[in-house]
N, C-alpha and C positions, 0 to 999 in steps of 0.2 A: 541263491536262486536268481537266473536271471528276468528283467520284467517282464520279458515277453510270456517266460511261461506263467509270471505271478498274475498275468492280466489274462491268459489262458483259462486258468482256474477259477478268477471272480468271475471271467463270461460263464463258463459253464456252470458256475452254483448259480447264477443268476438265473440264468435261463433253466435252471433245476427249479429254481424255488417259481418262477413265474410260469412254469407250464401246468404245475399241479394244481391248479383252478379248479373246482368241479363244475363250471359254468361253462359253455360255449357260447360265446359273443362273436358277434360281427359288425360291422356299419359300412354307408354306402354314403357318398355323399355328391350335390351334382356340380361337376367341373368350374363351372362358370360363376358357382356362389363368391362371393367375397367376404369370407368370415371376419374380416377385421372391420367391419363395416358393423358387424349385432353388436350390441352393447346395453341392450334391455332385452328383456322376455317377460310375457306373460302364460301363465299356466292354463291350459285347456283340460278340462276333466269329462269333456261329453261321452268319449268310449271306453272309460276307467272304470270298469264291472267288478270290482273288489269291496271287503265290507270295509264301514268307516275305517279298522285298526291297521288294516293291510294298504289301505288307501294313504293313508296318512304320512305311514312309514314309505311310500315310494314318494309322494311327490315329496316331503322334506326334504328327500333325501337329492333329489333331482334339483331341487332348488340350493340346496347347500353345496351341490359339484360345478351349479353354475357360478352363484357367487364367488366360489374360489379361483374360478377363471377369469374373476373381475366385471361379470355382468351383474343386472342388477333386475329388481323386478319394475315393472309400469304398467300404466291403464293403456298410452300408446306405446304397445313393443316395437322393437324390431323383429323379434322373433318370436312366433306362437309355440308352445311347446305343447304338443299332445301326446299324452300317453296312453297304452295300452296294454291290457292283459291279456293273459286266456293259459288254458293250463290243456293236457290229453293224458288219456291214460297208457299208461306203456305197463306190458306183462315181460318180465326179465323169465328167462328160463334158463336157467346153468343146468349141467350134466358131466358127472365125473365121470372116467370108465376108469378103474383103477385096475393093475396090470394081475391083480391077485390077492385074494384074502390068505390069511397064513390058514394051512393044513396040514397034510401027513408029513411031516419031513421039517418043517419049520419054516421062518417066513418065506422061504425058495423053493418050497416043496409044492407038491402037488396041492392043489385046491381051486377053487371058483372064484371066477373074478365077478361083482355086479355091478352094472351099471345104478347111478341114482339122480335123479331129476328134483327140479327144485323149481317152481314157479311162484314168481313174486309180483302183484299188482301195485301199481303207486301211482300216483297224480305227481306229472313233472309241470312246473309252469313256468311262462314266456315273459319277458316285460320287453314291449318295443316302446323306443321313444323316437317321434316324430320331431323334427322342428322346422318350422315351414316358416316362409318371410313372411311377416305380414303386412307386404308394403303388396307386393307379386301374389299371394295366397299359396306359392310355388312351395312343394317339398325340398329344402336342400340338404338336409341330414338326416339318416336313419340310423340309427342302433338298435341293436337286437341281441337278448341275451336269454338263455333257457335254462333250465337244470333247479328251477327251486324247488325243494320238497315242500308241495304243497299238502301234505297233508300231517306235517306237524307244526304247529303253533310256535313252538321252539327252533325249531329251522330258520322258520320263513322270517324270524323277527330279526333271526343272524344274518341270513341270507339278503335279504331284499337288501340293507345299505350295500354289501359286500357286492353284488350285481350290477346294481345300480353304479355302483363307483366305475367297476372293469368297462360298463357300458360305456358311460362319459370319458373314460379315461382317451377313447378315439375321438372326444372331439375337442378344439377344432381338429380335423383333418390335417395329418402330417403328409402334404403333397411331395417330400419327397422321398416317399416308401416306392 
């Protein structure tokens, strides 16, 4: 085979295997920051509305994606990290119409088609993380990630690092996207 097409192939199982996320992330960050300049962080917990266990497991978890980036924590930051939750409830409704039930004749034959409805409630939730200078008090980074099932214990405990991680993975900012 030749590379072109063998390099063909690893893009596309890449981009197979990296779109199948169940989380929607995003970040924003502002033009003018100089990320090579942070090099501490301190943790802000004022608008962190989670109980102790779900608390716990975000900021670790925020704290362990920074350190891998070579920051470190302090009493003087450079950057204040603030995190945030909040979850909404979303009602999923699916609806088959299948083209026919089998009847007189066999599965082709004459008979009734029905339609069938199916509505499902579930609590989806959000984790933004802020991190503002704290030289400025200025926002220079956002991330934002949604899609946690918060309503199983077991989820959230898989989910929140695996979030958390996709979040951080935008930062710093790769200015040449």
């Amino acid at each position: 085979m030749s590379k072109k097409y063998i390099l063909l192939l690893l893009a596309s199982a890449t981009l197979g295997l990296t779109s199948c996320s169940p989380f929607q992330v995003k970040s924003d960050y502002a033009e003018t920051a100089n990320f090579n300049l942070y090099k501490t962080y301190k943790l802000r917990i004022d608008d962190l509305k989670l109980n102790d266990i779900d608390k716990d497991r975000v900021l670790n978890e925020v704290s362990k994606q920074l350190q891998t980036k070579g920051m470190s924590v302090s009493d003087n930051p450079d950057l204040i990290v603030n995190v945030k939750a909040n979850h909404k409830q979303i009602q999923d409704v699916q609806t088959t119409r299948p083209y026919g039930m089998y009847g007189w004749g066999g599965p082709f034959g004459w008979g009734v088609g029905m339609s069938r409805t199916w509505t499902q409630n579930y609590n989806q939730g959000s984790l933004i993380v802020d991190l503002i200078d704290a030289r400025t008090q200025k926002l220079v980074w956002q991330g934002v990630g949604s899609g946690i099932s918060v309503d199983s214990p077991k989820s959230k405990q898989k989910q929140i690092p695996e979030i958390v991680s996709e979040i951080m993975a935008n930062y710093p900012p790769n200015r040449n996207k």
